[in-house]
DRENVODO-958959 format. One record per atom (N, C-alpha, C, O, CB): residue in three letters; atom name; z, x, y. Coordinates in Angstrom, 1 decimal, m for minus. Glycine has a CB too. Layout:
<rs>
(Ala CA (Z X Y))
...
</rs>
This chain:
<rs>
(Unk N (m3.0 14.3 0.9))
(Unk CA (m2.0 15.0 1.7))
(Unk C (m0.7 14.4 1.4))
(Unk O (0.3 15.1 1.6))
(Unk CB (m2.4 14.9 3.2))
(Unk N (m0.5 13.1 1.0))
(Unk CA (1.1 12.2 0.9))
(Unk C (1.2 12.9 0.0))
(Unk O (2.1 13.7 0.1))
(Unk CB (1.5 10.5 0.7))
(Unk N (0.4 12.7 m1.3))
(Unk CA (0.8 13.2 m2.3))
(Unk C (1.1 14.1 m2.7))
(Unk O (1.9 14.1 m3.6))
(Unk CB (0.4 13.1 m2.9))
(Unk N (0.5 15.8 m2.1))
(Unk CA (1.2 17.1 m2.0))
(Unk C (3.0 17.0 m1.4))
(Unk O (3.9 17.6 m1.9))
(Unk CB (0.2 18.2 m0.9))
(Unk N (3.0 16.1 m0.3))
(Unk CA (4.3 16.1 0.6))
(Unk C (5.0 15.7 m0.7))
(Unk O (5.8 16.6 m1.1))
(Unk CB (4.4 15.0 2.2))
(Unk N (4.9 14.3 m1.4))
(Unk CA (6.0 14.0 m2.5))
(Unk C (6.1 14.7 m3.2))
(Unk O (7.1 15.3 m3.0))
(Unk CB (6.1 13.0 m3.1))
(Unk N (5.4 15.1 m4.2))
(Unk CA (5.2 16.4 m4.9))
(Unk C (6.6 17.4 m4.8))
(Unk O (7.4 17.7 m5.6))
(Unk CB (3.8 17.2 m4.1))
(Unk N (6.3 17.7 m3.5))
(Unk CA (7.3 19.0 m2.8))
(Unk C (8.7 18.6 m2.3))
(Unk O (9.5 19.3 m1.7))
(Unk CB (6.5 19.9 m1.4))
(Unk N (8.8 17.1 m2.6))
(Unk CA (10.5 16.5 m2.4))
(Unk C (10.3 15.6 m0.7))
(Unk O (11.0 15.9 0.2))
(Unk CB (12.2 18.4 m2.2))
(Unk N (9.3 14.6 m0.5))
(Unk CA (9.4 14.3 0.6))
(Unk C (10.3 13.3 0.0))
(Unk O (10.6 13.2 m1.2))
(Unk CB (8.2 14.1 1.3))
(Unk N (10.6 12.3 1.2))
(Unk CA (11.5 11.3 1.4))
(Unk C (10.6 10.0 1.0))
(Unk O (9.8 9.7 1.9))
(Unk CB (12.0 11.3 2.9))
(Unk N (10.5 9.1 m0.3))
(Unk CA (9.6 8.4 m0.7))
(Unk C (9.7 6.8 0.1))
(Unk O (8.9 5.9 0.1))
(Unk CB (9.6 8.4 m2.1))
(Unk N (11.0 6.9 0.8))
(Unk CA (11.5 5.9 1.3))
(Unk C (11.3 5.9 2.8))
(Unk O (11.3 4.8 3.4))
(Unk CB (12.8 5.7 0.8))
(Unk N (11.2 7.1 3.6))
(Unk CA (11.0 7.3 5.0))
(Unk C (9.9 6.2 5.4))
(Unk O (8.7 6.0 5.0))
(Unk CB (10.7 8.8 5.4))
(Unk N (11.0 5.7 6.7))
(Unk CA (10.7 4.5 7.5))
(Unk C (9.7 5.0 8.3))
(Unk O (10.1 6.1 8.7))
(Unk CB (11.7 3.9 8.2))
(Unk N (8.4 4.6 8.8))
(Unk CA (7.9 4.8 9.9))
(Unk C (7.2 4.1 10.5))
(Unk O (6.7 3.1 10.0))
(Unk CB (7.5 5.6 10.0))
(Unk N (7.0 4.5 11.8))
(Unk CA (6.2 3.4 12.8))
(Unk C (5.4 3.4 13.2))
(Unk O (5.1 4.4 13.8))
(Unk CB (6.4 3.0 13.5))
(Unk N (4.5 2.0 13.3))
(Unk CA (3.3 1.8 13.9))
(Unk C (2.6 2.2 15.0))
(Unk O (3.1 3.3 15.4))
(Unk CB (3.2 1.1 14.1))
(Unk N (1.6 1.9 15.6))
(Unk CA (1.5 2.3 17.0))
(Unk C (2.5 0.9 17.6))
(Unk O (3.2 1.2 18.6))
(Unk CB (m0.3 2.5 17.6))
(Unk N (2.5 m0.3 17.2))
(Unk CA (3.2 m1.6 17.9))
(Unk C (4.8 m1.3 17.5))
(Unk O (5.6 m2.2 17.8))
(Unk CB (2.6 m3.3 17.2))
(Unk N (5.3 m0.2 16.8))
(Unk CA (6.9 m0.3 16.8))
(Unk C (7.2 m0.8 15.4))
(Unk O (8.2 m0.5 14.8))
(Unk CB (7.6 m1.4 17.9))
(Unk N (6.4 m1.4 15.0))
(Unk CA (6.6 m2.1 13.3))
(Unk C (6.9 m0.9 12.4))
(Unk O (6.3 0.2 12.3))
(Unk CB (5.1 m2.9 12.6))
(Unk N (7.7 m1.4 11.8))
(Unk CA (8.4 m0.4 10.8))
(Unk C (8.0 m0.7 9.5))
(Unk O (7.9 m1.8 9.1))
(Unk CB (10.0 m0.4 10.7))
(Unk N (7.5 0.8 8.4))
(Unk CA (7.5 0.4 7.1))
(Unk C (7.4 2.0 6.4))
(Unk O (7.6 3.1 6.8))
(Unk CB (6.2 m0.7 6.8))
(Unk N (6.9 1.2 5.1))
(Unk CA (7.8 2.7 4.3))
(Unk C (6.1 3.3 3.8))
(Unk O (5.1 2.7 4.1))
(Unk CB (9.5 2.3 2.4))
(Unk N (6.0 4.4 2.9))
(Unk CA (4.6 4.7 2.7))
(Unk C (3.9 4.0 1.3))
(Unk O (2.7 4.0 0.9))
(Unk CB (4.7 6.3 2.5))
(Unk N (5.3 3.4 0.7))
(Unk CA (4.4 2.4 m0.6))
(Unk C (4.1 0.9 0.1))
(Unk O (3.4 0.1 m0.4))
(Unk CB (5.6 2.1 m2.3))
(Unk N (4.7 0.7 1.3))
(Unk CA (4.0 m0.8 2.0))
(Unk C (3.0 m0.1 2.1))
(Unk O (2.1 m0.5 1.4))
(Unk CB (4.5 m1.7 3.5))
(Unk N (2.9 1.0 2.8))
(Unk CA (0.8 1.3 3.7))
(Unk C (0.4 1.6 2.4))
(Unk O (m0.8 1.4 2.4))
(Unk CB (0.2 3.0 5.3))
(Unk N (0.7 2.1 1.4))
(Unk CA (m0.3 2.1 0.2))
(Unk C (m0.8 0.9 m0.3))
(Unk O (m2.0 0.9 m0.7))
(Unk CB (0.1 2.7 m0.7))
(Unk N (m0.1 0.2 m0.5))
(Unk CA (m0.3 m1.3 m1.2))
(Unk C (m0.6 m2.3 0.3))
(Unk O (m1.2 m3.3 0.0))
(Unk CB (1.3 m1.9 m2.3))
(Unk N (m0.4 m2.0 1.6))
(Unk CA (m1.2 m2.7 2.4))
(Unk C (m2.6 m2.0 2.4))
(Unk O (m3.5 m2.5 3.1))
(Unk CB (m0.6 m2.8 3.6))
(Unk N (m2.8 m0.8 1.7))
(Unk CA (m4.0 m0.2 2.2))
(Unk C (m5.3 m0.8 1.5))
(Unk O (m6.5 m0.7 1.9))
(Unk CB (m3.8 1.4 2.1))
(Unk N (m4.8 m1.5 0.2))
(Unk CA (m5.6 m2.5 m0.8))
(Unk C (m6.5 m3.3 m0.8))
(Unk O (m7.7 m3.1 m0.9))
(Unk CB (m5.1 m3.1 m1.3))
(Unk N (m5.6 m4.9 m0.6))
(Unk CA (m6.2 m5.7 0.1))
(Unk C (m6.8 m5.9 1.5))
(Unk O (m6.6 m5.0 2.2))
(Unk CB (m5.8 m6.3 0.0))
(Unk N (m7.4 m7.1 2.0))
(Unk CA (m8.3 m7.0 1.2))
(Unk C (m9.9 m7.0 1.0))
(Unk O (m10.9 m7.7 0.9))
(Unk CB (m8.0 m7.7 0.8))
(Unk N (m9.6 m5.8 1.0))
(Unk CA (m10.8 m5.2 1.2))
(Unk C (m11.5 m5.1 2.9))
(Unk O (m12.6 m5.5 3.3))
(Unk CB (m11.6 m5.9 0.2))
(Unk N (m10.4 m4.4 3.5))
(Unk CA (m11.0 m4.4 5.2))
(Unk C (m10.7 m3.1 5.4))
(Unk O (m9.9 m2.6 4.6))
(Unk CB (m10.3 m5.6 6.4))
(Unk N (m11.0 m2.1 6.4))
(Unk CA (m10.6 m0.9 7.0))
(Unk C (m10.5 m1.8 8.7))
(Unk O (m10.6 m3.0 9.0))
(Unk CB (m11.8 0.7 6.6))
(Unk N (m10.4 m0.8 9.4))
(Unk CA (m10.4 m1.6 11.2))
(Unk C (m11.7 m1.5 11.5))
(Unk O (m11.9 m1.5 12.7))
(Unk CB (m9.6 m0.6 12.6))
(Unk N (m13.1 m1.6 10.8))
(Unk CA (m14.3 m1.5 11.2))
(Unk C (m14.7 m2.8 10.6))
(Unk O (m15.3 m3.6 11.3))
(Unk CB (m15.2 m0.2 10.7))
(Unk N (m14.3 m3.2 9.3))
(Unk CA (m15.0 m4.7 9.2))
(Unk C (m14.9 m4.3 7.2))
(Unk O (m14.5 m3.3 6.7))
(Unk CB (m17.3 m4.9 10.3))
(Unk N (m15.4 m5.4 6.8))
(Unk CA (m15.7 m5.0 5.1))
(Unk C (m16.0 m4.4 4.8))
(Unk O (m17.1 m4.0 5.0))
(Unk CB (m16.1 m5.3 4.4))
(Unk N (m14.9 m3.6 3.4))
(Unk CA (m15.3 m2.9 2.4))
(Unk C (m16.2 m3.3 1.4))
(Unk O (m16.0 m4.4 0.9))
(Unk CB (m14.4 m2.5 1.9))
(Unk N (m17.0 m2.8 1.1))
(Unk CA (m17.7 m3.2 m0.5))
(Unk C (m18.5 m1.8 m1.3))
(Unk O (m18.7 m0.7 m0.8))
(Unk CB (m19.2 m4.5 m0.3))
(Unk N (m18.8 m2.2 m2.7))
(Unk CA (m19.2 m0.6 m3.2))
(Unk C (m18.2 0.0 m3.9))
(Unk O (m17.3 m0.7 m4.4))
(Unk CB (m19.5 0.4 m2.0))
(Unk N (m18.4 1.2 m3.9))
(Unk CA (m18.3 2.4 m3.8))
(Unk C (m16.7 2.9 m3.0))
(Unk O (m15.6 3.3 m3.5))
(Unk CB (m19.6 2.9 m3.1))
(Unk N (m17.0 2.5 m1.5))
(Unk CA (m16.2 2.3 m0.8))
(Unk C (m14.6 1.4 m0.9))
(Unk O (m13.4 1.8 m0.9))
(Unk CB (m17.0 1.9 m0.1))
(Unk N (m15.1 0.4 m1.0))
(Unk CA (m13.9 0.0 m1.8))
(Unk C (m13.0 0.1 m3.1))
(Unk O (m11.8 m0.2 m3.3))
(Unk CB (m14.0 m0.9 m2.0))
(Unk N (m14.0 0.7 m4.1))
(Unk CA (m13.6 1.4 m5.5))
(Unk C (m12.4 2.1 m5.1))
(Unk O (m11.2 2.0 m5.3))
(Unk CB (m14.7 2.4 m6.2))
(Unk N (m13.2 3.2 m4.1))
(Unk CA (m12.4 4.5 m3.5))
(Unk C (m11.2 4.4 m2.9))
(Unk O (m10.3 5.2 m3.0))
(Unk CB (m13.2 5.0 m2.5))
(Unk N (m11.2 3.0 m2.3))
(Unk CA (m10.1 3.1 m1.9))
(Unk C (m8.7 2.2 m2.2))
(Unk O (m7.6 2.1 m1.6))
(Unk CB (m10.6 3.0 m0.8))
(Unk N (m9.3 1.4 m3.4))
(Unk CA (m8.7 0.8 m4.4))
(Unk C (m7.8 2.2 m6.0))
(Unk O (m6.9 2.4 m6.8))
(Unk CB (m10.1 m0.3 m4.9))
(Unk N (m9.1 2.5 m5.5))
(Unk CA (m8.3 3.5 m6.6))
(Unk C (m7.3 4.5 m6.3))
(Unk O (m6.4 4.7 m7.1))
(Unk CB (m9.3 4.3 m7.4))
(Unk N (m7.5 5.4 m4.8))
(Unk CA (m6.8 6.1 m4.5))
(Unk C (m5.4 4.9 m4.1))
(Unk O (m4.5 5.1 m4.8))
(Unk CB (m7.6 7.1 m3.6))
(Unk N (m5.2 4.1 m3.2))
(Unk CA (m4.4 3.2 m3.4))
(Unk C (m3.0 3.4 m4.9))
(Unk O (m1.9 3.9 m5.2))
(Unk CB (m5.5 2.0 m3.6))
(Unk N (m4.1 2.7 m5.3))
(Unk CA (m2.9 2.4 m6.9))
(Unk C (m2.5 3.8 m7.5))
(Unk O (m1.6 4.0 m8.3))
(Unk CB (m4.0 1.4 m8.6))
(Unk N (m3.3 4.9 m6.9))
(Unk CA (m2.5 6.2 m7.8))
(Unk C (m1.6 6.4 m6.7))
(Unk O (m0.5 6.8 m7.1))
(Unk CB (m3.4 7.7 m8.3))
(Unk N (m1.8 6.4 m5.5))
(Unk CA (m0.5 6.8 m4.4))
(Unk C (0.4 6.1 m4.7))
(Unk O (1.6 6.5 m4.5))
(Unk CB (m0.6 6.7 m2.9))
(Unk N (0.2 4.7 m5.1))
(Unk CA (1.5 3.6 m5.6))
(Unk C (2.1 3.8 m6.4))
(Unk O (3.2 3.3 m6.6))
(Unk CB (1.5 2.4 m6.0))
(Unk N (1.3 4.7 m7.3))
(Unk CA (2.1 5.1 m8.9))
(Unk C (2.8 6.2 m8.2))
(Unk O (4.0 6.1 m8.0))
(Unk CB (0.9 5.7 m10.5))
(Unk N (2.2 6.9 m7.9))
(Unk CA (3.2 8.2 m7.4))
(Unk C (4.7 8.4 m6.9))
(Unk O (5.6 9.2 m7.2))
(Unk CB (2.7 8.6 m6.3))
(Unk N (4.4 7.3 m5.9))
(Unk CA (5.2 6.5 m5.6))
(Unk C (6.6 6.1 m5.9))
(Unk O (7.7 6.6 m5.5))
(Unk CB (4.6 5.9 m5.8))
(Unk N (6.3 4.8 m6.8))
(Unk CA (6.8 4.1 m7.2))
(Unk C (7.9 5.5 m8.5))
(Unk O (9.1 5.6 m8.6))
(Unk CB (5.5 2.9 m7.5))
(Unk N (6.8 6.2 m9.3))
(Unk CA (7.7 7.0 m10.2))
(Unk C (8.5 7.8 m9.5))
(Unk O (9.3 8.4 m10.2))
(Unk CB (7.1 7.8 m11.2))
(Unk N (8.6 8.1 m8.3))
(Unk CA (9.3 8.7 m7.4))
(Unk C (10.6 8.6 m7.1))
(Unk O (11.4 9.5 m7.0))
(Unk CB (8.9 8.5 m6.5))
(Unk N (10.9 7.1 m7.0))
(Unk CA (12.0 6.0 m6.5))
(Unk C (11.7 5.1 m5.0))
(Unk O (12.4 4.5 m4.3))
(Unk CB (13.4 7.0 m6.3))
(Unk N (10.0 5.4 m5.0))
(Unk CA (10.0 4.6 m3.7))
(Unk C (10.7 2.9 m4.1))
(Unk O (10.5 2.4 m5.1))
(Unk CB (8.3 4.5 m3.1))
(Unk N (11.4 2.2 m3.1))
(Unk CA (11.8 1.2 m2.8))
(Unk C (11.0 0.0 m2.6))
(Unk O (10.7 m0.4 m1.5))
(Unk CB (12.4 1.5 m2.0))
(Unk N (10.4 m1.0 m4.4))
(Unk CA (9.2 m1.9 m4.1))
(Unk C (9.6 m3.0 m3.8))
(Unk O (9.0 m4.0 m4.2))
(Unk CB (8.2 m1.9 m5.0))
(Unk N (11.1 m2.9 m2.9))
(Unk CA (11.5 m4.3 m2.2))
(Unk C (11.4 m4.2 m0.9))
(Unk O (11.6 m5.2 m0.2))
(Unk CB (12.9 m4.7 m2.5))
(Unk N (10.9 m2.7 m0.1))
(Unk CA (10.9 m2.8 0.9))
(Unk C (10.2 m3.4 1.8))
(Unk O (8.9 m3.4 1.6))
(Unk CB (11.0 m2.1 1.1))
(Unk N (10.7 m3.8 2.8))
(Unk CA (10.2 m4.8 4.1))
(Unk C (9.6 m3.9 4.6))
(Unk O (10.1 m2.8 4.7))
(Unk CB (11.2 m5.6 5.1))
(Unk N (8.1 m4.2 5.3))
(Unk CA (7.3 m3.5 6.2))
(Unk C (6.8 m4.8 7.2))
(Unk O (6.4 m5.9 6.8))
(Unk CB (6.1 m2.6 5.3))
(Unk N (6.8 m4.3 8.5))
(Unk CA (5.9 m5.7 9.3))
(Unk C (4.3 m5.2 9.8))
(Unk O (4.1 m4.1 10.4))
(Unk CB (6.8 m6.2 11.0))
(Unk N (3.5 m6.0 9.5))
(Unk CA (2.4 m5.7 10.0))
(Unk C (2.0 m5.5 11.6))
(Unk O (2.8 m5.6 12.5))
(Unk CB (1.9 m6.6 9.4))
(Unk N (0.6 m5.3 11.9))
(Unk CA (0.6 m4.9 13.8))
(Unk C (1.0 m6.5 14.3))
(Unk O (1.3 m6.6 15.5))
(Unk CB (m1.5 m4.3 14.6))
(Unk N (1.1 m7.6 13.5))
(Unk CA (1.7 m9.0 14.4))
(Unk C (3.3 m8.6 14.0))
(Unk O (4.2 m9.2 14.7))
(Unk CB (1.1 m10.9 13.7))
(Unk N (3.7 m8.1 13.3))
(Unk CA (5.5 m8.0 13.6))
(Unk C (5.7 m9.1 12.2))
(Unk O (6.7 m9.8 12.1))
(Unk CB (6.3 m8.8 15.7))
(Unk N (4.5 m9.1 10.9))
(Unk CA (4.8 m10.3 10.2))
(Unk C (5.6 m9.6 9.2))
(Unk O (5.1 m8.5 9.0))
(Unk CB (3.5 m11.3 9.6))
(Unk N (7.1 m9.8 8.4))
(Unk CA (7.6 m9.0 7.2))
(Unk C (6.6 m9.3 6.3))
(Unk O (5.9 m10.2 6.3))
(Unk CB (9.0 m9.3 6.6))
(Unk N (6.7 m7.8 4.9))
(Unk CA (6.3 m8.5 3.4))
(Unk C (6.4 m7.4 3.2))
(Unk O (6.3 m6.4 4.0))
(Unk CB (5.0 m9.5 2.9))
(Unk N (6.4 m7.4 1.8))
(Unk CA (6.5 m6.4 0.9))
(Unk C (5.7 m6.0 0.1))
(Unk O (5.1 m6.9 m0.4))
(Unk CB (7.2 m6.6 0.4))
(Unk N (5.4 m5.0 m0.4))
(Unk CA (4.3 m4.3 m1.4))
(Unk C (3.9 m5.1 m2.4))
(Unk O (2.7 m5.1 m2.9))
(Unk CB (4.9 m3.0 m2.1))
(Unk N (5.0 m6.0 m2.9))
(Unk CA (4.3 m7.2 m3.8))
(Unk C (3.1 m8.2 m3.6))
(Unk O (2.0 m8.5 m4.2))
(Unk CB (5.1 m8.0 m3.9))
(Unk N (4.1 m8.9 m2.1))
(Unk CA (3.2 m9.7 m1.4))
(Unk C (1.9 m9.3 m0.8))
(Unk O (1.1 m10.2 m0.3))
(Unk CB (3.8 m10.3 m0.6))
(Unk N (1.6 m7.9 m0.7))
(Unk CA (0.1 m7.2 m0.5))
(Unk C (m0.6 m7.2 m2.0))
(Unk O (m1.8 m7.3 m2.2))
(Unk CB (0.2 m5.4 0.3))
(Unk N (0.1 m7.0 m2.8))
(Unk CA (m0.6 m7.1 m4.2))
(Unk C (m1.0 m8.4 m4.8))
(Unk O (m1.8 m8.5 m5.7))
(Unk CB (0.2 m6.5 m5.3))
(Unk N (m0.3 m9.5 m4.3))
(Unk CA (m0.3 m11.1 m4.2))
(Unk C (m1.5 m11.2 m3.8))
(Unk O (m2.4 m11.7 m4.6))
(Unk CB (0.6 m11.8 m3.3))
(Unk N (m1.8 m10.8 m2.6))
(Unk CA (m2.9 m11.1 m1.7))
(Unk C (m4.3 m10.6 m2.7))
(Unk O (m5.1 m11.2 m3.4))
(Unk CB (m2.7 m10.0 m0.1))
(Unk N (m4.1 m9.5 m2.5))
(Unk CA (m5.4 m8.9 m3.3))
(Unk C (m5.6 m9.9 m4.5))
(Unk O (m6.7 m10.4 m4.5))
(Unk CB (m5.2 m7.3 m4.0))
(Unk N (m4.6 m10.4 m5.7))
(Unk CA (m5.1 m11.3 m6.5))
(Unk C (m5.3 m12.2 m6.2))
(Unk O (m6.1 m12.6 m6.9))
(Unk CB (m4.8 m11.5 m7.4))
(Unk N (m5.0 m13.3 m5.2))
(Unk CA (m5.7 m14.3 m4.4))
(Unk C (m7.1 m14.2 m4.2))
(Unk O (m8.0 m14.8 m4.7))
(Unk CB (m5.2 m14.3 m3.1))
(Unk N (m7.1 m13.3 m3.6))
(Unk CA (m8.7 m12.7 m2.9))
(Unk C (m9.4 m12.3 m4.4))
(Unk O (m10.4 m13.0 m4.4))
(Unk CB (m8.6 m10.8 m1.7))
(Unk N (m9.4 m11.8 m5.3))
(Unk CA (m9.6 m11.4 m6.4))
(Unk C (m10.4 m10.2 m6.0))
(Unk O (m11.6 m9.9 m6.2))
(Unk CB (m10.2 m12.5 m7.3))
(Unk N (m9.5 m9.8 m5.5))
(Unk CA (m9.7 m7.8 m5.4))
(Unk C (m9.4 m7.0 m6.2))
(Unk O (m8.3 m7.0 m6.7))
(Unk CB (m9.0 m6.9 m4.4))
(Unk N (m10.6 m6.0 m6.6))
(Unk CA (m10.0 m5.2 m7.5))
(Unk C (m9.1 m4.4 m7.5))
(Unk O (m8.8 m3.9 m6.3))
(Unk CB (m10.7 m4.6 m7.9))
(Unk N (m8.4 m4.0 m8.5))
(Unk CA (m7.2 m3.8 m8.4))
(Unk C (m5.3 m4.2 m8.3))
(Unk O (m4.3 m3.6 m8.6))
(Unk CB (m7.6 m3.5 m7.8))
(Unk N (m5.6 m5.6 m7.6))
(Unk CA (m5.0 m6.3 m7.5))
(Unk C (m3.5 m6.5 m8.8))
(Unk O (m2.3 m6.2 m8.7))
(Unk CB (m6.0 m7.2 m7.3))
(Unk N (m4.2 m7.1 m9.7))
(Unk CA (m3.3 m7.3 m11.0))
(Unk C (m2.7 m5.7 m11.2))
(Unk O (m1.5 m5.5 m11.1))
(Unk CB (m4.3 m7.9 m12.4))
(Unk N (m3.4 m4.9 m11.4))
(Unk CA (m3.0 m3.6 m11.5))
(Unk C (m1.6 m2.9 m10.7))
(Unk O (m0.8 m2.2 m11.3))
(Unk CB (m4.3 m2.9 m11.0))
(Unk N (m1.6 m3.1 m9.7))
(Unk CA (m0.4 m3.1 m8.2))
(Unk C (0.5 m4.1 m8.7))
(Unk O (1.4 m3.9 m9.4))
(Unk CB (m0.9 m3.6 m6.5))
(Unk N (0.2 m5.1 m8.3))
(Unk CA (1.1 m6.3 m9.0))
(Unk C (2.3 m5.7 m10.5))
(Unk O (3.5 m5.7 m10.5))
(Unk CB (m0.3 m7.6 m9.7))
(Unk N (1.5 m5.3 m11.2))
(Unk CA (2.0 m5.1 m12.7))
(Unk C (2.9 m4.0 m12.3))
(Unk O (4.0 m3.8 m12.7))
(Unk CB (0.8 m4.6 m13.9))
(Unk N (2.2 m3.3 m11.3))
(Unk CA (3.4 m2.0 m11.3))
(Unk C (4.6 m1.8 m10.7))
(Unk O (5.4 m0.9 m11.0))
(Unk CB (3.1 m1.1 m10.9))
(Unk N (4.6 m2.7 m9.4))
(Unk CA (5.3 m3.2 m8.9))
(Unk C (6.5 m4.4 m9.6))
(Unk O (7.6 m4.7 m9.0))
(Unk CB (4.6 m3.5 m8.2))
(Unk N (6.0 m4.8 m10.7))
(Unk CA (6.9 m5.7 m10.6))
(Unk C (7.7 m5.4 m12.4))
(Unk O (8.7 m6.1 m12.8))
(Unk CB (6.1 m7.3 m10.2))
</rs>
């Protein structure tokens, strides 16, 4: 669904907010959406994580060739800043797949 909206001239940079007020843009929740490896139910693994590693890095690409902004500040539900990098950081810490892949494109 993001990806039809950019497609058709959405705003790649529009700010939005959490349910806690935290502000961020749609390439933070893509590249927060990565690492590592959790949804709000508990661990990814599989299949499942492939899935959602892969769809990830192509919304980032999308993205990113767009002109999304891969300096932008997003705060997580504690109000913590970071940026699309430092979620791709994470993932190669963790040694999640994908990880290097984001990283590279980002930077």
């Amino acid at each position: 669904a993001l990806a039809q909206l950019v497609e058709k001239g959405a705003d790649v940079n529009a700010v939005g907010e959490d349910e806690d007020g935290n502000q961020s843009t749609p390439l933070w929740w893509a590249a927060r959406g990565m690492p590592p490896g959790y949804d709000d139910e508990g661990e990814l693994e599989g299949e499942e994580e492939t899935e959602m590693v892969e769809s990830g890095l192509a919304l980032s690409k999308l993205l990113v060739e767009k002109g999304a902004d891969v300096h932008a500040v997003g705060k997580d539900r504690y109000g913590n800043p970071s940026t699309p990098l430092w979620w791709a950081a994470r993932s190669v810490i963790y040694g999640k797949e994908g990880g290097p892949a984001l990283a590279q494109l980002l930077v």
